[in-house]
N, C-alpha and C positions, 0 to 999 in steps of 0.2 A: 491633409488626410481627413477621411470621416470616421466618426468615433459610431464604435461599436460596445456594446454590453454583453459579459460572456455572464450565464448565470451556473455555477459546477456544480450538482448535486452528485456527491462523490457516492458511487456504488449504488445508484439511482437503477431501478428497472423498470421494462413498461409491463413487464407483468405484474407490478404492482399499480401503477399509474392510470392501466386502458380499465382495468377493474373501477377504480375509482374515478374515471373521465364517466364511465359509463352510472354510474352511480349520481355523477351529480357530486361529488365531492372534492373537484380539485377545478376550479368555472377558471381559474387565469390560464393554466397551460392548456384543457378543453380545449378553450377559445383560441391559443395560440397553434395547436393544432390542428384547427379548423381552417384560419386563416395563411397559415405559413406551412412547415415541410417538416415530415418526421419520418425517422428512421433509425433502425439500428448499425452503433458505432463499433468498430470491431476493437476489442482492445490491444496488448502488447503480450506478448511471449516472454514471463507471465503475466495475467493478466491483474497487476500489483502496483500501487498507490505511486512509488518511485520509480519504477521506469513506465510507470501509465505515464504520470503527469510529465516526467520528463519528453515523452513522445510528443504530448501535446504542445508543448512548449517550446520546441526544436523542430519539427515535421520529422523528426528521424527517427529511426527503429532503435531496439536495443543495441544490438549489438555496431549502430552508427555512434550514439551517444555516448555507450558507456554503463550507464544505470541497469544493473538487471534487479535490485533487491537493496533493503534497507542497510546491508552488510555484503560484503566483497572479500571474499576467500583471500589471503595475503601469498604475493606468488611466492613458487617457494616453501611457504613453512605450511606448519599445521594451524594457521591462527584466522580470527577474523578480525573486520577492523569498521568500523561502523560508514557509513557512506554518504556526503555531506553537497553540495552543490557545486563544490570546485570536482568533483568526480563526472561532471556532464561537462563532455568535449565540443560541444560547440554554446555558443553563444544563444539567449531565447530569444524568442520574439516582442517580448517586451523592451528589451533593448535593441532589436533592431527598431523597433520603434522609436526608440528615444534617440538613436542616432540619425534616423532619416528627419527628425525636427516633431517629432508628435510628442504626447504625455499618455503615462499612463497610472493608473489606481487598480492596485490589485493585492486583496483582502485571502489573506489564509490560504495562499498556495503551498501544500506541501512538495518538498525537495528541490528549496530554494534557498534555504540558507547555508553559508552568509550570503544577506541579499547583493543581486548587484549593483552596479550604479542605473538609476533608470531617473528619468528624468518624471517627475511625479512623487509616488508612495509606494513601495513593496512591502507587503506584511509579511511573513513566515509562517507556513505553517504546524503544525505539531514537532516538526523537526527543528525546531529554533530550539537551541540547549538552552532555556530558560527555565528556572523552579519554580517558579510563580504564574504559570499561564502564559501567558503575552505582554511583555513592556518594548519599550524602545530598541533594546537591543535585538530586536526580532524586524526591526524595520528598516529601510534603505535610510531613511530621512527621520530619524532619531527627535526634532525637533517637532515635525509636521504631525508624528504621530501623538507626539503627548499634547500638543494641540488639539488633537480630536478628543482622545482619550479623557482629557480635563472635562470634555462635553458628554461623552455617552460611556463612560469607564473604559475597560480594556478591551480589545477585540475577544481573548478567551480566557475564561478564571479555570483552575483546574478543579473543576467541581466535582470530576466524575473519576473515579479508579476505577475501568473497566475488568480489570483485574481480580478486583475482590467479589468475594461468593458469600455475604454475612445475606442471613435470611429473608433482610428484607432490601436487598440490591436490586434486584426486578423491579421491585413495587417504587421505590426512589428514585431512578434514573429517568424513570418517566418525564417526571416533572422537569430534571436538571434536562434532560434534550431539547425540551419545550424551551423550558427561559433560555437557555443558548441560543435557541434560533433567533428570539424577541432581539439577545443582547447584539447579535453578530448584525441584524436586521439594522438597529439603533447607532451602533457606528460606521454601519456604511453610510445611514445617511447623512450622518454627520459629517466622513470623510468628503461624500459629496458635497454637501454644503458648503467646505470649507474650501475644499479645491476651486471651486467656482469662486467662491469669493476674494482669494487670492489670485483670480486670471480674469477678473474683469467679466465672470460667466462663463467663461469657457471651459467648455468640457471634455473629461477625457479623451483622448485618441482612442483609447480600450480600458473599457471598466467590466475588471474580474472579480466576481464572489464567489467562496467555496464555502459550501454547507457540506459540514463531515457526517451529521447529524443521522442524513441516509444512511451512511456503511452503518455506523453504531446501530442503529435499529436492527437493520439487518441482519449484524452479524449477533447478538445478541436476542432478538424477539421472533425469530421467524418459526422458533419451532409452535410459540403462540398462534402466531399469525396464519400459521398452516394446517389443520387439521390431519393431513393425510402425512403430515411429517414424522419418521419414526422415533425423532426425538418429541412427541408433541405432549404436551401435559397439559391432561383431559379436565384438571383443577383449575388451570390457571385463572385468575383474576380479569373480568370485563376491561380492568385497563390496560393487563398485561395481552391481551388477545386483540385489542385494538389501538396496540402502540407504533406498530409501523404507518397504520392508518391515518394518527393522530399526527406524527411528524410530516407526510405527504403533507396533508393539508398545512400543517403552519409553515412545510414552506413554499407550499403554492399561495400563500395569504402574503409571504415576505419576497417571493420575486415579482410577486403585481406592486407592488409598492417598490418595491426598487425599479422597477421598467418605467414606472408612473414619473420618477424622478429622473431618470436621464429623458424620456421623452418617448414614444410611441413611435416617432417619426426615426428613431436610432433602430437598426436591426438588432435584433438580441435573441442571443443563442443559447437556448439548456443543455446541458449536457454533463453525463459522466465517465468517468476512466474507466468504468467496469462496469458490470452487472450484479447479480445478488439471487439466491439461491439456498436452497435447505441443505443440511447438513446431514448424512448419513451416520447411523448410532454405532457405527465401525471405523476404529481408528488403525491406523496402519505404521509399523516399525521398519523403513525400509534399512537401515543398516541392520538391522536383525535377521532381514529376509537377504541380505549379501552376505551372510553366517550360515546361517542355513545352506546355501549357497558355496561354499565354501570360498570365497571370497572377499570373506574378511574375517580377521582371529583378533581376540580379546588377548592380553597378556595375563599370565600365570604369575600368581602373590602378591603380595601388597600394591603395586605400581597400578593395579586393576581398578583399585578405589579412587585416585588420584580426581574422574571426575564425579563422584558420589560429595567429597569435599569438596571440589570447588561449586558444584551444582548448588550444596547447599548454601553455602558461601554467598553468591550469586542471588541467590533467592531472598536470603536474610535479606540483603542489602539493596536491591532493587524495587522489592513487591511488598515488604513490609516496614522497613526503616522510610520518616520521613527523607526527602531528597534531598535536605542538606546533610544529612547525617551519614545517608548513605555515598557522599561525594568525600567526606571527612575520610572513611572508612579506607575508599581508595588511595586516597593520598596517602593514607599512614600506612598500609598495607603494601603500597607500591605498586598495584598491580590494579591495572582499569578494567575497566569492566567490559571493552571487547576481549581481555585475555581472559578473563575467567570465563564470560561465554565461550571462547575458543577450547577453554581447559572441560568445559561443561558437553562440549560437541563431540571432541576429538579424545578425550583422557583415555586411557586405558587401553588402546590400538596396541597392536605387536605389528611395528609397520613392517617387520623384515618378514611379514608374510602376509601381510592385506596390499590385494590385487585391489580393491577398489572400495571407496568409503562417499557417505552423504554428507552434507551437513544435513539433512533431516528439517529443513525450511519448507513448512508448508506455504510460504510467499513464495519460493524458488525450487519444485522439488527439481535436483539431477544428484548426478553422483558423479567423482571424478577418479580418475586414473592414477593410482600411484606410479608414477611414471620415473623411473630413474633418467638422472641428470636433469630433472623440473623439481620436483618434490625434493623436500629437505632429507626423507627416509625413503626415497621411490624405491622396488624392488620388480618393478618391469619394466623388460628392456624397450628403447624405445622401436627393436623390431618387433616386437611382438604387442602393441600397440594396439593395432587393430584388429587383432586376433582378440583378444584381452574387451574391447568393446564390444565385438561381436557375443562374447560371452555372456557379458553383464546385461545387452540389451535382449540377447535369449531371454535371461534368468527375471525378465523383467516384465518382459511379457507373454512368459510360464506362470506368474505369480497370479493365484485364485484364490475368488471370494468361498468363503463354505456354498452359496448358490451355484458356485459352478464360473460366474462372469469373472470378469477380469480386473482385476487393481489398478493395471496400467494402461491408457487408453493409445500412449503412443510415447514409445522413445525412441528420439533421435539422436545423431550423433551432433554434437553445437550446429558445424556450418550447416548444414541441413534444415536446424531450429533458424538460425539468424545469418546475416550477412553484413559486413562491415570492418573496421580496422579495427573493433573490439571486440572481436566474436571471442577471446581467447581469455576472457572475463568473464566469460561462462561456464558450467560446469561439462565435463568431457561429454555426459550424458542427458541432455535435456526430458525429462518427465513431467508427461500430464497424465495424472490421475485420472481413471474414469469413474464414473456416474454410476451409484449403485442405485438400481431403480430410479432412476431421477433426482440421486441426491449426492452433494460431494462427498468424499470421504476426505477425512482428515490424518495429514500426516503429522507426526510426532515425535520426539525422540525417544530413542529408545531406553527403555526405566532399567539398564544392565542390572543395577545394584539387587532390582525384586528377583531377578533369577538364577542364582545363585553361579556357580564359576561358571562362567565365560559366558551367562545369561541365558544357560539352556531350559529354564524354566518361560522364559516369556517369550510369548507366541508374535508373531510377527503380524497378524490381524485378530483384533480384539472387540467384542462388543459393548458398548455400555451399558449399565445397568441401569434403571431410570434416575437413582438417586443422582448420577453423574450426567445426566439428557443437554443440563442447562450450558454446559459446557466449563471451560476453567484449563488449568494447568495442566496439562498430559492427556486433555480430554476433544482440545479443537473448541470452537464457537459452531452452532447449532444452528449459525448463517454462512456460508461460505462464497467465496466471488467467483461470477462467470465470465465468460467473456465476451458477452454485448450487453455495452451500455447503453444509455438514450441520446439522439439527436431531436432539437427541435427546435425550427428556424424561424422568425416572425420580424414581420417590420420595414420596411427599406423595400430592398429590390429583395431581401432574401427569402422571398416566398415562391419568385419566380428562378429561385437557382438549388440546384439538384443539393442532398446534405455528401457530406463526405461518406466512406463506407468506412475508413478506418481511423481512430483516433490519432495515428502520424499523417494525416492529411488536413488535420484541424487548419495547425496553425498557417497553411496556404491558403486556403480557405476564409479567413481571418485577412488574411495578409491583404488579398484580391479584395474583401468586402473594407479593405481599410484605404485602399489604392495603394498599398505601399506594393514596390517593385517585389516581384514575382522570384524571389531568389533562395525560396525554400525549398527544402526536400518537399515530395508530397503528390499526388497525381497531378499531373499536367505541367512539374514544375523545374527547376536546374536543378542542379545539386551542390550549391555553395556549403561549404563547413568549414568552416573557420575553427580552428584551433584555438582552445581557451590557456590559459596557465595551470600548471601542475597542478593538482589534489592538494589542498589543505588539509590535514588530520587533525579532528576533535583532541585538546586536553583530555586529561585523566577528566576532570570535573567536568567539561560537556559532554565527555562518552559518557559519565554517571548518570546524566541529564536525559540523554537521549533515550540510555537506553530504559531507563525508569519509564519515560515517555510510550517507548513502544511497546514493553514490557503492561502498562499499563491497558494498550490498546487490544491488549492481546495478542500482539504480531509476533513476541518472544516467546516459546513455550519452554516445556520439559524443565 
C-alpha cells in the first residue's frame, strides 16, 4: 500500500484561511493550494466532533454508524449515558488498514476510545477518560507511546479549562494554544521518528494529526476576531483580536514541518469535520418554547426542584472540584455523572402529560416523542404518533426571533434527517437552528428554577448583555460550528483527483489514494459494514473523566 498523511485541523474554515492565504500569512497550505485541490467538505447531521469524526473514519453517515452526539439518550428511560467508541457500529479505516497488512500513526483522534487494535499507534483523543491529559492508557500500544512520550513529553497536558471565566482567561489561553500546538508538533515527530526506526525506515501506511487548537480559537475568540460580530468587545486586547490568526499560522508553520518529515513525495490531506462561525447574542430555551406550547408541563411542589439539586450538584462536581475529587464524589454518592446530567436535563417533567421534551444539546438540537410503550412514562399513543409530530414540528417552525426571522431553519422528522439501521438513535425531531443575521444562535437549557412555578417567568429567547458576550455556562460560546469544513489535497497524484464533497466520503477517498480495496461506504463505493461488538459503558470514574473533559470544552452547558 502507499502511505498517506492526513493533517485534521478540527473546526478549521476557509473563511478564515483564504483571508490569511491572501495576506501572505499562512505560505505552507497558500502553496499547497496552489499546487494540489481545495474545496469545501460538507459535514454530518450534526455537524459535531463525534459523529463528524466518526463519519470520517467509517465513510458512513450517522445514522449508518451509530454516533450522533457525545451522549445517547438511554432507550426507554429518562436518562443519558456518555458515548464511547464501542458505540460506532462498523469497524474504521484504520483498522481496515491494519488488516489488509499496512501500519498506521494516528495522533489525537477524537471518539476513538478504547483504542482499537491497529497495527502501529492510536492516540485518543479528548475522550480518553484520563485526569492527567494523555498517558498510555489513551493509546493502542501503551509501550510505544511512553516510548515517545519519554522523548517529547505527553501528546496533551490539561492546561486549559475552557470552562472557567476568571478575568484574565482570554488573555492566558493564548499562549497555552500556542505551546500546545509546538508540544503536539514535537511528539509527532518524535512518534515519527521512532516508527521508522523500529521498521527499518518504513513508513506509515496513514499518518493522522489532529489540531483541536482550531475549534478552541474559534469557539472562544471569534467575537474578537470579528468586528461585525454582535457579541464583539470593542476593548479587547491586540492579542485577544488576533488570536485565531495567531493559531492559523502556528499551525500552518507545524503541518509544513510535519509534510517535511513524511516526505513531499506522500500525498497529504488538510482537512476538518466542521466549519466555524460567530455566535449570535440570543440564546434559546427550546423546552421552554414546548411549554409555551403546551407540550410540555413542569410538575407542581417540591418534585419541581429535583433538577435545580442535581444541576448544582453536577456543577460542584464537574467545573469546579479538581477530577479526582470529583470522581471520589461519585463513587461515594453512587450516582455518575451521566445520571446527574440526566436528572440536570430531565428533573421536574410531569411526564403523564408532556407530549414532547429536548435534551436541550446544542451539539444535537431535536426533541423526542413521549411515546407510550417506548418511553419509561410515555403518554402518547403510538396512533397518534404522527399527529403529535406534526405538531411539535408546527410549533417549531412558528417559533420567532423579536426580528421577526425564524429560530428554526428546518425540522425534520429522523428518517427524513438520516438513513440507516440507526436512525432510531436519534431524536424523533431533528433541529437545525437558523442563522440570525449570519450568526448562530445558541441553544441552552432551560434555567426553570429563575422562573418561578412551572418557569413562567423565563422567556424562551433571551439576549445577552454584554457582560455575558464572551460566553460561559447558560450563555453558548461566542464561536459556534457550521457545516463546511476545508478540503485540501497536495502531493502524489492527489492534485490530479477531484476532493470529496462530503466528509463520509473521506475515508474512500483515502482508501483509493492508499490502494486499499474499494469496500467503503462513500461515493463510487460498496457498502460493506461489518458489525463491531456491543457498546461498552464508561465506569462511574471514567463518565466523571469524561464528562469533566467536555464539561471543560464547553460542549456541557446549563
Amino acid at each position: 500500500m502507499r502511505p498517506v498523511l492526513v493533517l485534521a485541523l478540527d473546526g478549521a474554515t476557509f473563511d478564515v484561511i483564504r483571508p490569511l492565504v491572501g495576506r501572505g500569512e499562512l505560505p505552507n497550505i497558500a502553496r499547497w493550494m496552489k499546487e494540489g485541490v481545495s474545496n469545501g467538505l460538507r459535514s454530518t447531521t450534526p455537524p459535531v466532533t463525534f459523529p463528524a469524526w466518526s463519519s470520517f473514519m467509517t465513510g458512513l453517515e450517522p445514522g449508518e454508524h451509530g454516533i450522533f452526539d457525545f451522549t445517547q439518550k438511554k432507550p426507554g428511560e429518562y436518562r443519558l449515558r456518555f458515548v464511547n467508541s464501542t458505540d460506532r457500529r462498523a469497524p474504521s479505516l484504520f483498522r481496515r488498514v491494519s488488516d489488509a497488512g499496512g501500519s498506521v500513526l494516528v495522533l489525537g483522534l477524537p471518539a476513538t476510545h478504547p483504542p482499537e487494535n491497529v497495527e502501529g499507534l492510536l492516540v485518543c483523543g479528548f475522550d480518553a477518560p484520563v485526569s492527567t491529559g494523555t498517558d498510555e492508557r489513551s493509546a493502542s500500544d501503551p509501550e510505544f507511546y511512553r516510548e515517545i512520550a519519554a522523548i517529547a513529553g505527553p501528546w496533551m497536558r490539561p492546561e486549559l479549562n475552557e470552562l472557567s471565566r476568571a478575568d484574565d482567561f482570554h488573555e492566558r489561553a493564548i499562549g497555552t494554544l500556542l505551546s500546545r500546538i509546538d508540544g503536539k508538533r514535537d511528539f509527532a515527530l518524535a512518534a515519527i521518528e521512532r516508527f521508522r526506526a523500529r521498521r527499518a525506515g518504513e513508513r506509515p501506511t496513514i499518518t493522522m494529526v489532529v489540531f483541536s487548537e482550531s475549534d478552541t480559537v474559534g469557539h472562544h475568540y471569534w467575537r474578537d476576531h470579528d468586528p461585525l460580530s454582535p457579541r464583539h468587545d470593542s476593548e479587547a486586547s491586540a492579542e485577544r483580536r488576533g488570536a485565531i490568526s495567531a493559531v492559523y499560522r502556528k499551525l500552518d508553520h507545524a503541518c509544513g514541518v510535519l509534510r517535511e518529515a513524511i516526505g513531499e513525495d506522500v500525498p497529504c490531506v488538510v482537512l476538518s469535520d466542521h466549519g466555524m462561525g460567530g455566535a449570535s447574542d440570543k440564546i434559546v430555551h427550546l423546552n421552554r418554547h414546548l411549554a409555551e406550547r403546551g407540550l410540555l408541563h413542569r410538575k407542581r411542589g417540591p418534585g419541581r426542584y429535583a433538577d435545580r439539586s442535581a444541576r448544582r450538584l453536577r456543577d460542584l462536581a464537574l467545573a469546579w472540584l479538581p477530577p479526582r475529587l470529583a470522581q471520589q464524589l461519585f463513587r461515594r454518592a453512587r450516582t455518575a455523572a451521566a445520571e446527574l446530567e440526566s436528572r440536570a436535563r430531565f428533573g421536574g417533567f410531569d411526564w403523564s402529560k408532556t407530549l414532547a421534551f429536548s435534551e436541550e444539546a446544542n451539539t444535537n438540537p431535536g426533541v423526542w416523542i413521549n411515546l407510550a410503550g417506548r418511553e419509561a412514562q410515555g403518554c402518547v399513543p403510538p396512533a397518534e404518533y404522527e399527529a403529535v409530530r406534526d405538531r411539535v414540528i408546527a410549533a417549531l417552525l412558528d417559533w420567532r426571533l423579536p426580528s421577526g426571522g425564524p429560530v428554526v431553519a428546518r425540522a425534520l422528522r429522523r428518517e427524513e434527517a438520516h438513513h440507516g439501521p440507526h436512525v432510531d438513535r436519534a431524536p424523533d425531531i431533528v433541529v437545525e437552528l437558523a442563522l440570525d443575521d449570519g450568526y448562530g444562535l445558541s441553544l441552552v437549557p432551560t434555567p426553570w428554577s429563575e422562573g418561578g412555578d412551572q418557569g413562567a417567568g423565563v422567556p424562551s429567547i433571551r439576549r445577552l448583555g454584554p457582560e455575558e458576550s464572551a460566553g460561559g455556562r447558560g450563555r453558548g460560546m461566542n464561536g459556534t460550528h457550521r457545516n463546511e469544513g476545508i478540503w485540501i489535497a497536495v502531493g502524489g497524484e492527489a492534485a490530479d483527483r477531484p476532493g470529496p464533497d462530503r466528509l463520509a466520503d473521506v475515508a474512500a477517498w483515502l482508501a483509493e489514494a492508499m490502494g486499499l480495496a474499494r469496500d467503503l461506504d462513500g461515493a463510487g463505493t460498496g457498502t460493506r459494514r461489518e458489525e463491531t461488538p456491543g457498546a461498552i459503558a464508561y465506569d462511574d470514574d471514567e463518565e466523571a473523566m469524561v464528562a469533566e473533559r467536555l464539561r471543560a470544552l464547553g460542549y456541557l452547558d446549563g
